[in-house]
mmCIF file of the N, C-alpha and C atoms, coordinates in Angstrom:
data_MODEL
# 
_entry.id   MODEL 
# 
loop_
_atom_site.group_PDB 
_atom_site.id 
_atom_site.type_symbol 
_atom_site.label_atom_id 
_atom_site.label_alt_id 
_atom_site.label_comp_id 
_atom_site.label_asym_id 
_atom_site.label_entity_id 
_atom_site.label_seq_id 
_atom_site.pdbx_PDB_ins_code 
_atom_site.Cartn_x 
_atom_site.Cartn_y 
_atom_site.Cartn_z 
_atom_site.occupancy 
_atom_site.B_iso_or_equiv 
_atom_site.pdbx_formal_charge 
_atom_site.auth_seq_id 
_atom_site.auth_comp_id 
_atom_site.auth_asym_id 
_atom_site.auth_atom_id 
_atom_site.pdbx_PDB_model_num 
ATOM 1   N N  . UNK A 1 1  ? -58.076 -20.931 -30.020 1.00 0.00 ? 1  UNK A N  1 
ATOM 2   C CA . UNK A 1 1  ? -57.849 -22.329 -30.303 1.00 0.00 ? 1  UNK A CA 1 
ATOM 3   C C  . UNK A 1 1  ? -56.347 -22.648 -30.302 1.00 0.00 ? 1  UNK A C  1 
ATOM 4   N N  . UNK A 1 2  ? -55.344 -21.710 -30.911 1.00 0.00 ? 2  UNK A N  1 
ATOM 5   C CA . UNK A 1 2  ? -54.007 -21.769 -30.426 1.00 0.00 ? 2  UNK A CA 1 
ATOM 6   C C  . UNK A 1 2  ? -53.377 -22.451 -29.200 1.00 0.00 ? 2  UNK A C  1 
ATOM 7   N N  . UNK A 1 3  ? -53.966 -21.398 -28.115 1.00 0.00 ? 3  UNK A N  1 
ATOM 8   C CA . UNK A 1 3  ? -53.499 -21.508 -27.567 1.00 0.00 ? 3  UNK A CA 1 
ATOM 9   C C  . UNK A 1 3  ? -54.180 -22.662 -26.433 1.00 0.00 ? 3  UNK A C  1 
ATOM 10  N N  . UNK A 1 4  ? -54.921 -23.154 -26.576 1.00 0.00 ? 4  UNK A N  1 
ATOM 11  C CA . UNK A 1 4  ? -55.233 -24.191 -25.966 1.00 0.00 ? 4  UNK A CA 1 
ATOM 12  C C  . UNK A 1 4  ? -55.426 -25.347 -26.904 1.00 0.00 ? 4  UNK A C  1 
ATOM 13  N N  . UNK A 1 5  ? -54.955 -25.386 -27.909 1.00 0.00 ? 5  UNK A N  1 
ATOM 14  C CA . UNK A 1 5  ? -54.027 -26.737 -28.448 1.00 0.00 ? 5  UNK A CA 1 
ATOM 15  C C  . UNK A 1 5  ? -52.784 -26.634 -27.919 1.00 0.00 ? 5  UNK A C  1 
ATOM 16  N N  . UNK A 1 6  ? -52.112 -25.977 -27.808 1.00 0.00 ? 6  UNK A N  1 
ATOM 17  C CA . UNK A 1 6  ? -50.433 -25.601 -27.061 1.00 0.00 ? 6  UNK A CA 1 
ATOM 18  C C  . UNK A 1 6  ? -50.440 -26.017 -26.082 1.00 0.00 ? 6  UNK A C  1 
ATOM 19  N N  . UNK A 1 7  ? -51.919 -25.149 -25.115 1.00 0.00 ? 7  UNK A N  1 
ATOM 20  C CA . UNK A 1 7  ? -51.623 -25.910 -23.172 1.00 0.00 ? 7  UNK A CA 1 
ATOM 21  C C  . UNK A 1 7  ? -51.824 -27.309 -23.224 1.00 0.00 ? 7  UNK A C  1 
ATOM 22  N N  . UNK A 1 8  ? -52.627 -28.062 -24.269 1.00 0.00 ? 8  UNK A N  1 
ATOM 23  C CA . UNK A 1 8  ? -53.140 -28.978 -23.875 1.00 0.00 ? 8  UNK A CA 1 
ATOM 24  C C  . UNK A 1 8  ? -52.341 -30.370 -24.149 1.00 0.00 ? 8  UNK A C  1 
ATOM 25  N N  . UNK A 1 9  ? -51.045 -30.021 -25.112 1.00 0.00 ? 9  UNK A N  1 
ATOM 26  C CA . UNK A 1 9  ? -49.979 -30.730 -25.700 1.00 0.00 ? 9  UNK A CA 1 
ATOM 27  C C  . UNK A 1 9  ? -48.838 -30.250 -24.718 1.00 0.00 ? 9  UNK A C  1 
ATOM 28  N N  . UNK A 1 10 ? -48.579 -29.370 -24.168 1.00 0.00 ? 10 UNK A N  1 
ATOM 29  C CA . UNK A 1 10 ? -47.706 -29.160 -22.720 1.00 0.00 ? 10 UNK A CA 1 
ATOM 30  C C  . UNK A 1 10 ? -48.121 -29.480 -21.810 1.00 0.00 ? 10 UNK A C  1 
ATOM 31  N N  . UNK A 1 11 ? -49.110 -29.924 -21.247 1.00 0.00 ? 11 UNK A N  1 
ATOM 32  C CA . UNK A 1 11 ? -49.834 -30.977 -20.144 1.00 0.00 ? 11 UNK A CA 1 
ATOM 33  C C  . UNK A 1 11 ? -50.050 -31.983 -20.556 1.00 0.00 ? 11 UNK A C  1 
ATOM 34  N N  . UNK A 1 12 ? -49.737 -32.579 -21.793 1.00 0.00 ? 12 UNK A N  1 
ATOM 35  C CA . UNK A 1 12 ? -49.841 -34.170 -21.806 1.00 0.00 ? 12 UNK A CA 1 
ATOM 36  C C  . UNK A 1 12 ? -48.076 -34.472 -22.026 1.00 0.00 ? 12 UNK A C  1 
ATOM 37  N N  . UNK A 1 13 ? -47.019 -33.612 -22.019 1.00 0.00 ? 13 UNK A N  1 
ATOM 38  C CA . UNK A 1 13 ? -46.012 -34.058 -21.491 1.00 0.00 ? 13 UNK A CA 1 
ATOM 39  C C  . UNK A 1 13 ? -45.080 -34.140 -23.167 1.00 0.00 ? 13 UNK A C  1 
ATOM 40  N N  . UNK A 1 14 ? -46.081 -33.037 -24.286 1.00 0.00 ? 14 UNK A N  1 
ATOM 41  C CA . UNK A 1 14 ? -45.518 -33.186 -25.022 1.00 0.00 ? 14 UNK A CA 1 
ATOM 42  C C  . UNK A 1 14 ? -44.296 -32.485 -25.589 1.00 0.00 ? 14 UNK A C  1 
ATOM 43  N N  . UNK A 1 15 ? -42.929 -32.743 -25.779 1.00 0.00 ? 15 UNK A N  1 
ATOM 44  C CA . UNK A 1 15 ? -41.612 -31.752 -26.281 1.00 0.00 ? 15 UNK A CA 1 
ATOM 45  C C  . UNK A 1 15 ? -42.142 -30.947 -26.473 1.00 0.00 ? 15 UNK A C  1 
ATOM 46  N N  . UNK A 1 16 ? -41.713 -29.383 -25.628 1.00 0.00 ? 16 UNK A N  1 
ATOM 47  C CA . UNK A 1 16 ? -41.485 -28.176 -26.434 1.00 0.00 ? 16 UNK A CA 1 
ATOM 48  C C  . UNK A 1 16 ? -41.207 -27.886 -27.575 1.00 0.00 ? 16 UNK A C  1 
ATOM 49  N N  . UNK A 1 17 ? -40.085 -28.839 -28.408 1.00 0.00 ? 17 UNK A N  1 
ATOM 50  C CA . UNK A 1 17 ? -40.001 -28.487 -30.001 1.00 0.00 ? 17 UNK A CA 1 
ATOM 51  C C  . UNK A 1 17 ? -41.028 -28.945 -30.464 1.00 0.00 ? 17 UNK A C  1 
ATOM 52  N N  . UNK A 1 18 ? -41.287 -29.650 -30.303 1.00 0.00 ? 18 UNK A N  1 
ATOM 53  C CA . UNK A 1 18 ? -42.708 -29.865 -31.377 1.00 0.00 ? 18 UNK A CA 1 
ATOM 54  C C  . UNK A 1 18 ? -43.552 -29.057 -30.986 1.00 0.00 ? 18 UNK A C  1 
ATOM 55  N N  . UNK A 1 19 ? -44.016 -28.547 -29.937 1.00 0.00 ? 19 UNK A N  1 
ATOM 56  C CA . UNK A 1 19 ? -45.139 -27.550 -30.071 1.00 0.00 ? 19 UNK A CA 1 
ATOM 57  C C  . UNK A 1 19 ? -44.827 -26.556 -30.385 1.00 0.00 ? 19 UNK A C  1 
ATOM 58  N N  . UNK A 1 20 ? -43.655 -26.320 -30.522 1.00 0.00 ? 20 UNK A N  1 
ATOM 59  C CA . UNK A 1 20 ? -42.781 -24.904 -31.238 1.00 0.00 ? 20 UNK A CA 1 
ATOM 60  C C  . UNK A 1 20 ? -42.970 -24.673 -33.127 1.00 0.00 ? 20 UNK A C  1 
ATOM 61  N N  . UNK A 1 21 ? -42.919 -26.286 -33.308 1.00 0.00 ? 21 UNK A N  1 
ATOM 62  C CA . UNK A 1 21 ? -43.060 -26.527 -34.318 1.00 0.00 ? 21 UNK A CA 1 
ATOM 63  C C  . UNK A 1 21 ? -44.395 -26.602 -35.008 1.00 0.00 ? 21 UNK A C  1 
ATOM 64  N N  . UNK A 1 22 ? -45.468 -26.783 -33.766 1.00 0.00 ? 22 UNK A N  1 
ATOM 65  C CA . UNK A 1 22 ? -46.816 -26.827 -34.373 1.00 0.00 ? 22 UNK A CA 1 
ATOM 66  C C  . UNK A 1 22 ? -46.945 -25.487 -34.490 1.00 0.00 ? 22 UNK A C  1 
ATOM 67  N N  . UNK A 1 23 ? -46.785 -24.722 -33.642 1.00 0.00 ? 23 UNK A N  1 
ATOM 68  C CA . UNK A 1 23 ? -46.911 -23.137 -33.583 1.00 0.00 ? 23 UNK A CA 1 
ATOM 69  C C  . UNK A 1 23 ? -46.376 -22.425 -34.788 1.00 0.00 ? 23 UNK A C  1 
ATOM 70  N N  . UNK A 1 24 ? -45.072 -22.716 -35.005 1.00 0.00 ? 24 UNK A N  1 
ATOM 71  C CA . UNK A 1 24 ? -45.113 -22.376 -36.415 1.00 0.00 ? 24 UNK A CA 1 
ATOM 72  C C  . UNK A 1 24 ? -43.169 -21.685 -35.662 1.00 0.00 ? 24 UNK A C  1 
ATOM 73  N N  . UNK A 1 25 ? -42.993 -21.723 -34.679 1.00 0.00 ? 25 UNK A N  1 
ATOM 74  C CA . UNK A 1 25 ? -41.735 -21.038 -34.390 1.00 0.00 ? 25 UNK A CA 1 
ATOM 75  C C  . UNK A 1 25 ? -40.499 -21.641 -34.238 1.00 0.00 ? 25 UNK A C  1 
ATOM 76  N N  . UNK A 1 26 ? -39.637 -20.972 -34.839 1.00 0.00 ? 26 UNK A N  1 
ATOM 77  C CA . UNK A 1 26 ? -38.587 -21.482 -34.871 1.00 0.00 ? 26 UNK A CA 1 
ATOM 78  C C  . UNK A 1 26 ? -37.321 -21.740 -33.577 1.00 0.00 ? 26 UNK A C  1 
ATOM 79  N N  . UNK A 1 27 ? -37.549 -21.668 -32.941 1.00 0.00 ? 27 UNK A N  1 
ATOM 80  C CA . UNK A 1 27 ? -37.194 -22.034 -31.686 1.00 0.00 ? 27 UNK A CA 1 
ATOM 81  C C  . UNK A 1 27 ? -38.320 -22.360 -30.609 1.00 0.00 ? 27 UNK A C  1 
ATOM 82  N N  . UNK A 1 28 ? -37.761 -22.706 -29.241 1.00 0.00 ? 28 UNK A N  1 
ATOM 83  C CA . UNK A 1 28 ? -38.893 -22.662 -27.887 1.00 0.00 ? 28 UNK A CA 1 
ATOM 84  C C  . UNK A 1 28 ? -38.746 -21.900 -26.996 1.00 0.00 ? 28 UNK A C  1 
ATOM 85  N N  . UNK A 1 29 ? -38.293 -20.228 -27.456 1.00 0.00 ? 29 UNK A N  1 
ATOM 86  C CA . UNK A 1 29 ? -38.029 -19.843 -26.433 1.00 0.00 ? 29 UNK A CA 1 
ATOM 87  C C  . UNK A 1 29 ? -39.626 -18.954 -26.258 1.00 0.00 ? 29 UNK A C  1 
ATOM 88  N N  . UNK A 1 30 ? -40.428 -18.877 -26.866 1.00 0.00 ? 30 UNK A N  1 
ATOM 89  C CA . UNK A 1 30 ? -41.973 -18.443 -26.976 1.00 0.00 ? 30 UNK A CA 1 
ATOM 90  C C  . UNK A 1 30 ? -43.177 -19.178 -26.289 1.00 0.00 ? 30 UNK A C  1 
ATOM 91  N N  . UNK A 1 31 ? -42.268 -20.315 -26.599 1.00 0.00 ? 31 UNK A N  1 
ATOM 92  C CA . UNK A 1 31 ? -42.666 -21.688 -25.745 1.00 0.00 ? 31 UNK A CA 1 
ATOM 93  C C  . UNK A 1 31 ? -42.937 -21.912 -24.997 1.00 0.00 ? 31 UNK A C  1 
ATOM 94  N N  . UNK A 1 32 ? -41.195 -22.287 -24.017 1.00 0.00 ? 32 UNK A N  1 
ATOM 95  C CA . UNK A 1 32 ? -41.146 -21.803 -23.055 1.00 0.00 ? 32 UNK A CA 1 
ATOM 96  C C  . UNK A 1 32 ? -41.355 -20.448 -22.290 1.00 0.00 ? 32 UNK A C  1 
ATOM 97  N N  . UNK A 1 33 ? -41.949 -19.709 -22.988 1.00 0.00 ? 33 UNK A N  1 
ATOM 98  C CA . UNK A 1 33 ? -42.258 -18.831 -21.631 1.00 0.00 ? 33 UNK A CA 1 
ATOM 99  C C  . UNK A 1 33 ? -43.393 -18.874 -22.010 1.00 0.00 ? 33 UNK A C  1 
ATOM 100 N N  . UNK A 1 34 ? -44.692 -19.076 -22.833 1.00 0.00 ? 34 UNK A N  1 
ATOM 101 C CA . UNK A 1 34 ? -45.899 -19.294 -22.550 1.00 0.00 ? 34 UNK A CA 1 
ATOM 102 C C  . UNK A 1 34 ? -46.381 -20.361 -21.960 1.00 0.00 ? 34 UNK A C  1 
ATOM 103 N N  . UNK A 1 35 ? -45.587 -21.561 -22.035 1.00 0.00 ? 35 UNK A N  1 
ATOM 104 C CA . UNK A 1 35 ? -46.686 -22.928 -21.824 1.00 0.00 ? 35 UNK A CA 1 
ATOM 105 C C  . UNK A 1 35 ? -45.459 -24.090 -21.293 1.00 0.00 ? 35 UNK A C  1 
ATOM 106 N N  . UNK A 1 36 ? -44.352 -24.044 -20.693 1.00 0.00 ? 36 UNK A N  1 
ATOM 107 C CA . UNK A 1 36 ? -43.568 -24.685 -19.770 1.00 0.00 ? 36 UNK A CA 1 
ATOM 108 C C  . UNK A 1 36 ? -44.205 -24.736 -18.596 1.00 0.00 ? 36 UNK A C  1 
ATOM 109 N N  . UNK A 1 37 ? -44.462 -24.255 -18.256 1.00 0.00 ? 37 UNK A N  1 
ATOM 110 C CA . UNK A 1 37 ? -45.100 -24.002 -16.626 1.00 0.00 ? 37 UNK A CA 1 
ATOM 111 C C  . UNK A 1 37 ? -46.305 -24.960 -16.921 1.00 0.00 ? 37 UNK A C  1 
ATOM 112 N N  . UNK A 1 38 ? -47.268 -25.497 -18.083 1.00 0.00 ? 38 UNK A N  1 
ATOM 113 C CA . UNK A 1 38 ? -48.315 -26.160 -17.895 1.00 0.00 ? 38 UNK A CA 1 
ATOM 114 C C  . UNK A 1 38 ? -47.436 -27.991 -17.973 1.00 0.00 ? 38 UNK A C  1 
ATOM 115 N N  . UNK A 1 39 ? -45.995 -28.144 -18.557 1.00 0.00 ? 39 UNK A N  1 
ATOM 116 C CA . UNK A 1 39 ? -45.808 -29.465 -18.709 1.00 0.00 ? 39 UNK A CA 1 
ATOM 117 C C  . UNK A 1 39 ? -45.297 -29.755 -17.392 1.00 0.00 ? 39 UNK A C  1 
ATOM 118 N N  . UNK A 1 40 ? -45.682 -30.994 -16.806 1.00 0.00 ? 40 UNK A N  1 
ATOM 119 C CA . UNK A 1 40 ? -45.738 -31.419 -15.403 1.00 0.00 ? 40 UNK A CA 1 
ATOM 120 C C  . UNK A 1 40 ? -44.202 -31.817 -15.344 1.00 0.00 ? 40 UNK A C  1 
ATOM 121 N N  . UNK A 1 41 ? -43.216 -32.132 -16.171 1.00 0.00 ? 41 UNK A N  1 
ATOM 122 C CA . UNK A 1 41 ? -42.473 -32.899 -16.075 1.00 0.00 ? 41 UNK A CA 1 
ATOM 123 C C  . UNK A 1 41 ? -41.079 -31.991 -16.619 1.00 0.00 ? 41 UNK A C  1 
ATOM 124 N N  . UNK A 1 42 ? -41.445 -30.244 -16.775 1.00 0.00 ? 42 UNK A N  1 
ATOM 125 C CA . UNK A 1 42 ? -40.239 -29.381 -17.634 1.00 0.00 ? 42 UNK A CA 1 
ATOM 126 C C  . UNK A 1 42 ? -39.724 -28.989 -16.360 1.00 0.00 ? 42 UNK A C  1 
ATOM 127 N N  . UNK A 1 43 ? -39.610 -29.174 -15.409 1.00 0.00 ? 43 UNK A N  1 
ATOM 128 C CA . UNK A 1 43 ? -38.714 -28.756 -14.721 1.00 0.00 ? 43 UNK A CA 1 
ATOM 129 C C  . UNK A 1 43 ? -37.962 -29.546 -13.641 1.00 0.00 ? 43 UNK A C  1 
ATOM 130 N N  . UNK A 1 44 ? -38.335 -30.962 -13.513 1.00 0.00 ? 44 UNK A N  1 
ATOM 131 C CA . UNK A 1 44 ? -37.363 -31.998 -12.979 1.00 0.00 ? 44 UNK A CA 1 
ATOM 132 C C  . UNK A 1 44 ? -36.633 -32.451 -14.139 1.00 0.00 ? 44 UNK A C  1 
ATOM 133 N N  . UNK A 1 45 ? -37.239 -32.364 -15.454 1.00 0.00 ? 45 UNK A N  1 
ATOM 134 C CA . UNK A 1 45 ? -36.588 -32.818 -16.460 1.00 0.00 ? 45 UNK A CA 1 
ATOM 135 C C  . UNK A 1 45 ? -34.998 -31.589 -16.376 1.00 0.00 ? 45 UNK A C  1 
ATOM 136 N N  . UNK A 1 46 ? -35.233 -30.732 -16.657 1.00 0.00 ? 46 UNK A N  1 
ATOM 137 C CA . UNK A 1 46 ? -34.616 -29.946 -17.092 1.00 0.00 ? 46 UNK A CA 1 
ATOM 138 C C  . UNK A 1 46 ? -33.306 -29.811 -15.587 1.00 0.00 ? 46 UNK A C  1 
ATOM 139 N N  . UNK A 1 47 ? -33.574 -29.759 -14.518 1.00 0.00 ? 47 UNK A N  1 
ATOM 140 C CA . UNK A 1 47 ? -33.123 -29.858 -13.315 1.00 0.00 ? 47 UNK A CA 1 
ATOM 141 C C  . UNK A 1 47 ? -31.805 -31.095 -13.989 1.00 0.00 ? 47 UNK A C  1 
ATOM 142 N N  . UNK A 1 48 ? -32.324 -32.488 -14.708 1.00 0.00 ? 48 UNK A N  1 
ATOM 143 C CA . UNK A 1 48 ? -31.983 -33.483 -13.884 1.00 0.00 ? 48 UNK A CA 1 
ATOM 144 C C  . UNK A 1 48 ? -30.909 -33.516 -15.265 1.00 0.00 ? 48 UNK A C  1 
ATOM 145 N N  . UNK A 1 49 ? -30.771 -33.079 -16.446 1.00 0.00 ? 49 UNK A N  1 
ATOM 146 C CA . UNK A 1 49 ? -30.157 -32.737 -17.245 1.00 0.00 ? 49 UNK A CA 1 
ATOM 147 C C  . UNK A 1 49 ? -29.208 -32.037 -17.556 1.00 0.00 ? 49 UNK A C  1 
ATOM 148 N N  . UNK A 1 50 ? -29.077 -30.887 -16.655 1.00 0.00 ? 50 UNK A N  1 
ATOM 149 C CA . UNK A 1 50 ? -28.375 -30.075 -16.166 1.00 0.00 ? 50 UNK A CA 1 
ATOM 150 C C  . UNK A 1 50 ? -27.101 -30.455 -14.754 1.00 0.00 ? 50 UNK A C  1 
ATOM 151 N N  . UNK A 1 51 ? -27.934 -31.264 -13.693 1.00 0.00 ? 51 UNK A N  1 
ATOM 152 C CA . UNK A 1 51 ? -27.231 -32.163 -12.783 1.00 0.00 ? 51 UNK A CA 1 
ATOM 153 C C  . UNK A 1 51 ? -26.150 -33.541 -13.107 1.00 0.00 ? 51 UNK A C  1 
ATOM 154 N N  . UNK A 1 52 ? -24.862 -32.725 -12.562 1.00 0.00 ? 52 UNK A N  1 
ATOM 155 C CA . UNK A 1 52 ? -24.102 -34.042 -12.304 1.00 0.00 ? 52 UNK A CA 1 
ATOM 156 C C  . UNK A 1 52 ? -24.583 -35.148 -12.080 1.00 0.00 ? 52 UNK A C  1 
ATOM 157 N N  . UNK A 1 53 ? -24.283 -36.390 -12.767 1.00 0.00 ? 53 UNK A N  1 
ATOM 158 C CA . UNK A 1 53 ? -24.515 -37.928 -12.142 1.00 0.00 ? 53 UNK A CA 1 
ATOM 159 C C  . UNK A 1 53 ? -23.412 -38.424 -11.235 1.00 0.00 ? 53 UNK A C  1 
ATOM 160 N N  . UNK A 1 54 ? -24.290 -38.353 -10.149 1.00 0.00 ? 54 UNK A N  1 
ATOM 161 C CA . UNK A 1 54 ? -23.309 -38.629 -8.736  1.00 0.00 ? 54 UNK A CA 1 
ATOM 162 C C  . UNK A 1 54 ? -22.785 -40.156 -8.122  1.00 0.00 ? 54 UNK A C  1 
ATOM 163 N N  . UNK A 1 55 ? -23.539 -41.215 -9.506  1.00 0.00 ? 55 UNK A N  1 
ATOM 164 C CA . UNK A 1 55 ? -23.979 -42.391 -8.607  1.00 0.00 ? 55 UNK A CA 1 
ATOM 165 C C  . UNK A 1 55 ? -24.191 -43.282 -7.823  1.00 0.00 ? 55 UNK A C  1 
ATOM 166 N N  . UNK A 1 56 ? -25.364 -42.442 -7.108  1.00 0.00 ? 56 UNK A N  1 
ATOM 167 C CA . UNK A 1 56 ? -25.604 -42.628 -5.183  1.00 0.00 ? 56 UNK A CA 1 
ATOM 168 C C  . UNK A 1 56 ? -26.949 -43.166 -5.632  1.00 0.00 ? 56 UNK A C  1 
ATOM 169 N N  . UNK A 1 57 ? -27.183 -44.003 -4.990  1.00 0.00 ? 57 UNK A N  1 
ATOM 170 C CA . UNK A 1 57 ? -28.264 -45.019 -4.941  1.00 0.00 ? 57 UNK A CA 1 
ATOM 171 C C  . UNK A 1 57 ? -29.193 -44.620 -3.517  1.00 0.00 ? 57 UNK A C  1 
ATOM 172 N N  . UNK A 1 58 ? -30.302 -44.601 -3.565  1.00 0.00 ? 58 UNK A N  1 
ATOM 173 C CA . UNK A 1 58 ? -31.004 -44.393 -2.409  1.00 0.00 ? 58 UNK A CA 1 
ATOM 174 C C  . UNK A 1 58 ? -31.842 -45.889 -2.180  1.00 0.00 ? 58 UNK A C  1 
ATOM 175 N N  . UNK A 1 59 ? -31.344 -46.028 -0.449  1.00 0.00 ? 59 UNK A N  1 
ATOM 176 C CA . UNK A 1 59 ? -31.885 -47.801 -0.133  1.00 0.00 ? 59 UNK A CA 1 
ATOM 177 C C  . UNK A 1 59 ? -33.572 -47.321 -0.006  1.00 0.00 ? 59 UNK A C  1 
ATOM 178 N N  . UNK A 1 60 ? -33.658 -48.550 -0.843  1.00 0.00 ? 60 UNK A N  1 
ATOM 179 C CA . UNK A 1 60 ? -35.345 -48.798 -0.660  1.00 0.00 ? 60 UNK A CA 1 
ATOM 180 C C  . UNK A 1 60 ? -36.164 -48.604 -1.693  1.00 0.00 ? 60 UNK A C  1 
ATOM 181 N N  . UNK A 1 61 ? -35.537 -47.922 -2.909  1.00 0.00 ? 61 UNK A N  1 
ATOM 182 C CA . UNK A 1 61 ? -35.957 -48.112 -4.001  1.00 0.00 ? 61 UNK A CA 1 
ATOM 183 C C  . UNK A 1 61 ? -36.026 -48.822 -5.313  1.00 0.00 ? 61 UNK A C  1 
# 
């Protein structure tokens, strides 16, 4: 039941700390390596956070 309350709050796009926090751990690094890979959105996020803001506009959007 753990662990699919965990996948199922990392596929609805929910913060790693808090499911770190539901889990009971004090960081996300347990986290992240069990259940990052199920949130749809941890790795453009994390990409785009990490990336310079260049601001270049792309026509058409």
């Amino acid at each position: 039941m753990r662990h699919t309350h965990a996948s199922h709050l990392a596929m609805r796009g929910t913060p790693l700390v808090v499911i770190a926090a539901q889990l009971g751990h004090s960081d996300t690094r347990m986290v992240e390596k069990h259940y990052a890979h199920l949130a749809p959105s941890y790795v453009a996020e994390t990409i785009r956070k990490g990336f310079p803001r260049l601001g270049l506009l792309t026509a058409g959007l």
